[in-house]
C-alpha positions as CSV (number, residue, x, y, z in Angstrom):
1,X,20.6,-10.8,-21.5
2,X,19.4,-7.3,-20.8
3,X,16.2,-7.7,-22.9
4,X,15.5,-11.0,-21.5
5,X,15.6,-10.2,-18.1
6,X,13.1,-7.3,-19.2
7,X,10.9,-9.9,-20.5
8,X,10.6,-12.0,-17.1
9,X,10.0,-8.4,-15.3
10,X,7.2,-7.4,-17.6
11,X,5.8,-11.1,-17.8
12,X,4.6,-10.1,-13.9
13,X,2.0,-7.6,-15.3
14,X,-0.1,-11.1,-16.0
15,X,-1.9,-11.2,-12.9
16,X,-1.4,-15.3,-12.9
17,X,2.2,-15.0,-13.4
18,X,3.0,-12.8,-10.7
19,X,0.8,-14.7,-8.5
20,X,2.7,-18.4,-9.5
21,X,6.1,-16.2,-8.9
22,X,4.7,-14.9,-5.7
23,X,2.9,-18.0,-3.8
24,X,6.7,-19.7,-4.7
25,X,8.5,-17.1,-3.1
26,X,5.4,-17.1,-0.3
27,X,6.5,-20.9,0.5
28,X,10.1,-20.2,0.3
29,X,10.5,-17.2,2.4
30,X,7.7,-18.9,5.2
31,X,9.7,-22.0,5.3
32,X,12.8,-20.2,5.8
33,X,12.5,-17.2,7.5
34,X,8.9,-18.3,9.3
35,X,6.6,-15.3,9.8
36,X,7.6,-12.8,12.4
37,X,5.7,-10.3,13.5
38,X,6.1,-6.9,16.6
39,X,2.6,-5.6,18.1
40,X,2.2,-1.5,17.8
41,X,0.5,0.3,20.9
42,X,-1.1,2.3,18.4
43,X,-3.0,-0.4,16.4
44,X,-6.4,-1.8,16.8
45,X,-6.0,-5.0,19.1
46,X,-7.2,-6.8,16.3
47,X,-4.7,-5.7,13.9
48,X,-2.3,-8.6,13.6
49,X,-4.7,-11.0,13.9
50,X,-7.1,-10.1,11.1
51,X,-3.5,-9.2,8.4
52,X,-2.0,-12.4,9.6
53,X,-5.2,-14.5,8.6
54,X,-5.3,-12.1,5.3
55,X,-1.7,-12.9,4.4
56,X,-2.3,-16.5,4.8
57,X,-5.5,-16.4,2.0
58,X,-2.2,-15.0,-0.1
59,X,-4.2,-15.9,-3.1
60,X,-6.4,-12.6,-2.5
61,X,-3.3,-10.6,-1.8
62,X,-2.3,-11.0,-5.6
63,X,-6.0,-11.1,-7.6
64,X,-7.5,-8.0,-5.5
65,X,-7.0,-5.0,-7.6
66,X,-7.3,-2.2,-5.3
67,X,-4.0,-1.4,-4.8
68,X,-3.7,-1.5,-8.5
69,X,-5.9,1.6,-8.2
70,X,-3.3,3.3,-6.7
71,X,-0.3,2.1,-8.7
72,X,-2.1,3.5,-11.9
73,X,-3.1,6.9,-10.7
74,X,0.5,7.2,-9.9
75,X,1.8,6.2,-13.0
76,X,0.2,9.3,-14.6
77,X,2.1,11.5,-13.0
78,X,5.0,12.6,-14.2
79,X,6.7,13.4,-10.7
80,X,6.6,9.7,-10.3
81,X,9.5,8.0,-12.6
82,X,11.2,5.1,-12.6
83,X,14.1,6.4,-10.1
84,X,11.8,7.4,-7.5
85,X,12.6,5.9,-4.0
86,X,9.3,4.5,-3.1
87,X,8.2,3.4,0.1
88,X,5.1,0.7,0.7
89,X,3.3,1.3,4.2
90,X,1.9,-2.5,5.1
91,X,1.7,-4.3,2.3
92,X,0.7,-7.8,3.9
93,X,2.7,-9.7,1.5
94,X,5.2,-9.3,-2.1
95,X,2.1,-8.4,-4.5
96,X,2.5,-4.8,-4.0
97,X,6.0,-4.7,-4.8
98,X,6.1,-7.2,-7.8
99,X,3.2,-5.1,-9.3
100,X,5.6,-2.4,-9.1
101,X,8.5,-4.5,-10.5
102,X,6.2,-5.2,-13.6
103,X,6.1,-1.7,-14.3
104,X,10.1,-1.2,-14.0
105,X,10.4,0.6,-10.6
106,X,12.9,-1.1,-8.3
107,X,14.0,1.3,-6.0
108,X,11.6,0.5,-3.3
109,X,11.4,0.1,0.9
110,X,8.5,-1.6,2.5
111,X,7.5,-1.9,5.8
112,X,4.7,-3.5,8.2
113,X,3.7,-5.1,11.5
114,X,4.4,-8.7,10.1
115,X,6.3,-10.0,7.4
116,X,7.8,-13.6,5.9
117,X,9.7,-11.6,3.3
118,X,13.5,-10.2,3.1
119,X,11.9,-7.3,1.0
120,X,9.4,-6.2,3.8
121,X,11.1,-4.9,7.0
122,X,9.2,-5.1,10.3
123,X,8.9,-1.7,11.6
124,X,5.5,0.6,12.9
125,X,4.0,3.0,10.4
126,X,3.4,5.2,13.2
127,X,7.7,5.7,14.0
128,X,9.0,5.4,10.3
129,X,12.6,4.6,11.1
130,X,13.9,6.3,8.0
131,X,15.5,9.3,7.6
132,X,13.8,12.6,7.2
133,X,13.2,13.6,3.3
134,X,14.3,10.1,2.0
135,X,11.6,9.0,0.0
136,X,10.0,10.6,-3.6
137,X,6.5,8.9,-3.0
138,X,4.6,6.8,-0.7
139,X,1.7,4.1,-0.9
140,X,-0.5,4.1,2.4
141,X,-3.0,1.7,1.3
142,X,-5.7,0.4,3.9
143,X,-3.1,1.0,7.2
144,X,-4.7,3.7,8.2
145,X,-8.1,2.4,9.6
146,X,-6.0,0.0,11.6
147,X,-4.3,2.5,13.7
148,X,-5.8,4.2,17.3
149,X,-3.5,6.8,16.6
150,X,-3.8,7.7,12.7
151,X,-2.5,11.3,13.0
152,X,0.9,9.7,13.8
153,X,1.6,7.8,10.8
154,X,0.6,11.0,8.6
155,X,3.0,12.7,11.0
156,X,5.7,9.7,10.3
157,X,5.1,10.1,6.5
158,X,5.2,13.6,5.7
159,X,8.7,13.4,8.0
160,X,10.5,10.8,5.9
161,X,8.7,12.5,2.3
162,X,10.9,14.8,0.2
163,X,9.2,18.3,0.0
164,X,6.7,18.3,-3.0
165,X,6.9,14.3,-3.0
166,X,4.1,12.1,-3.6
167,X,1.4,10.0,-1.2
168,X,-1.4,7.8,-2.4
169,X,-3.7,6.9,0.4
170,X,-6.2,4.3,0.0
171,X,-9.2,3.5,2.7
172,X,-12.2,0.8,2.3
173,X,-15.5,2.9,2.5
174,X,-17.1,1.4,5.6
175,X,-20.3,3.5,8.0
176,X,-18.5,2.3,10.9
177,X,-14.8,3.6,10.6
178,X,-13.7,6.8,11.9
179,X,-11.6,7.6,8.4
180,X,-14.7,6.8,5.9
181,X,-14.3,9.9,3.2
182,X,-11.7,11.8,1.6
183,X,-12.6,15.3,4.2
184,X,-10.9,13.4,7.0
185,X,-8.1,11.9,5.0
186,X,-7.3,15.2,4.1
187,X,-8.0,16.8,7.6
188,X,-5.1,14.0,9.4
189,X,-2.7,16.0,6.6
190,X,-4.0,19.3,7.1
191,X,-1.6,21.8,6.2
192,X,0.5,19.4,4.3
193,X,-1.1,19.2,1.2
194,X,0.5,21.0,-2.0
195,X,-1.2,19.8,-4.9
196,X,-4.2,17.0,-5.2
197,X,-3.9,14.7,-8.3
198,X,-6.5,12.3,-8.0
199,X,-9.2,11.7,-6.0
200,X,-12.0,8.8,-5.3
201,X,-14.6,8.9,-2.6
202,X,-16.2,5.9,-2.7
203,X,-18.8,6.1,-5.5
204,X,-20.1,3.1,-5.3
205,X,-20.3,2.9,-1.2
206,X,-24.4,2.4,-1.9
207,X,-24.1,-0.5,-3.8
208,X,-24.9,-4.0,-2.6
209,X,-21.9,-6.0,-1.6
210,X,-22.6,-8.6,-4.4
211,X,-22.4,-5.6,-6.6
212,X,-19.3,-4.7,-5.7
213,X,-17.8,-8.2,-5.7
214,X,-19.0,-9.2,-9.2
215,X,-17.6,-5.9,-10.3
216,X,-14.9,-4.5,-8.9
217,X,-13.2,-8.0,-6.9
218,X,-13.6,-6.2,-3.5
219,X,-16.0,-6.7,-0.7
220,X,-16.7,-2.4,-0.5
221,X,-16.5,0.3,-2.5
222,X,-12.8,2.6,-1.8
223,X,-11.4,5.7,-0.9
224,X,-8.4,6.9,-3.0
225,X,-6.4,10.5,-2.8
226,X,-3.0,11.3,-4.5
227,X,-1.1,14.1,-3.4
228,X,2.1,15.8,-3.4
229,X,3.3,17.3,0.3
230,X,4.7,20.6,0.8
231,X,6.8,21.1,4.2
């Protein structure tokens, strides 16, 4: 029973399976629990709106790879195991954590503005309503350009990080944002930065967009930075 169960977990590393398995439970959880949503006075107006629309082209959610990025460069590290309590910082919809799931890591919290799903709580990235020092590591992927008020949600996360755990950030590369290179990532966590594992400044930011949608699924090149936090 064990190993079987094992199987059906793994079988989610086929990008088509865990999409099937997650545009069911999409369905489900919408029909039942409807999509409910709280507005943060430190997001972009535009916030909602634009993950709401995302969430509904769920489709997207499970073929873009970007996250996947993250999850990898993670994965190398031997800080990061399967007992890690892991918390996801708005993940739109299930994908992120059933990529996770593939891989064997269970133990995980995610939160964001809007949600359909039992496994997503609705709570602002910029007041983490965790305890202090509960998690091992956290994914921040593309939240932070949608905040007013970025500095508060690094505040937020290095509060509820255990000393020496790990973040992964991840940013879209665009001219226009405020947070468009790893310098200011790392500047919003000034002084909080122990040890850098991995980092990505968006090498392909120069490329044409059909470039970077023929080869790497995404409509910009990305920003990526592991670290672990020191107190």
């Amino acid at each position: 029973m064990k190993h079987f169960r094992l199987f059906l977990l793994y079988s989610l590393r086929n990008p088509y399976i865990c999409y099937v398995y997650g545009l069911i439970r999409y369905f489900f959880f919408k029909m039942i629990f409807k999509i409910k949503f709280i507005h943060s006075p430190d997001a972009i107006k535009a916030s909602n709106e634009h993950n709401l629309e995302a969430m509904i082209q769920i489709k997207n959610q499970f073929f873009m790879n970007r996250f996947d990025r993250l999850i990898f460069s993670m994965m190398a590290n031997e800080r990061f195991s399967l007992n890690s309590k892991i918390l996801i910082i708005g993940p739109r919809s299930e994908s992120d954590i059933l990529k996770l799931n593939a891989y064997g890591y269970r133990n995980i919290e995610a939160i964001d503005l809007l949600s359909y799903s039992p496994i997503i709580k609705i709570m602002d990235a910029h007041n983490i309503e965790y305890k202090a020092n509960t998690f091992d590591s956290i994914f921040c992927g593309w939240v932070l350009p949608y905040s007013t008020k970025p500095k508060k949600i690094t505040n937020s996360i290095v509060r509820v990080i255990k000393n020496g755990g790990l973040v992964s950030i991840g940013v879209e590369y665009s001219l226009k944002e405020p947070i468009n290179s790893l310098k200011k990532i790392k500047s919003l966590f000034k002084g909080h930065i122990e040890k850098i594992f991995f980092e990505y400044d968006a090498d392909l930011k120069k490329k044409k967009l059909s470039y970077l949608q023929k080869e790497t699924f995404s409509a910009s090149s990305q920003i990526l930075l592991q670290f672990s936090v020191k107190k």
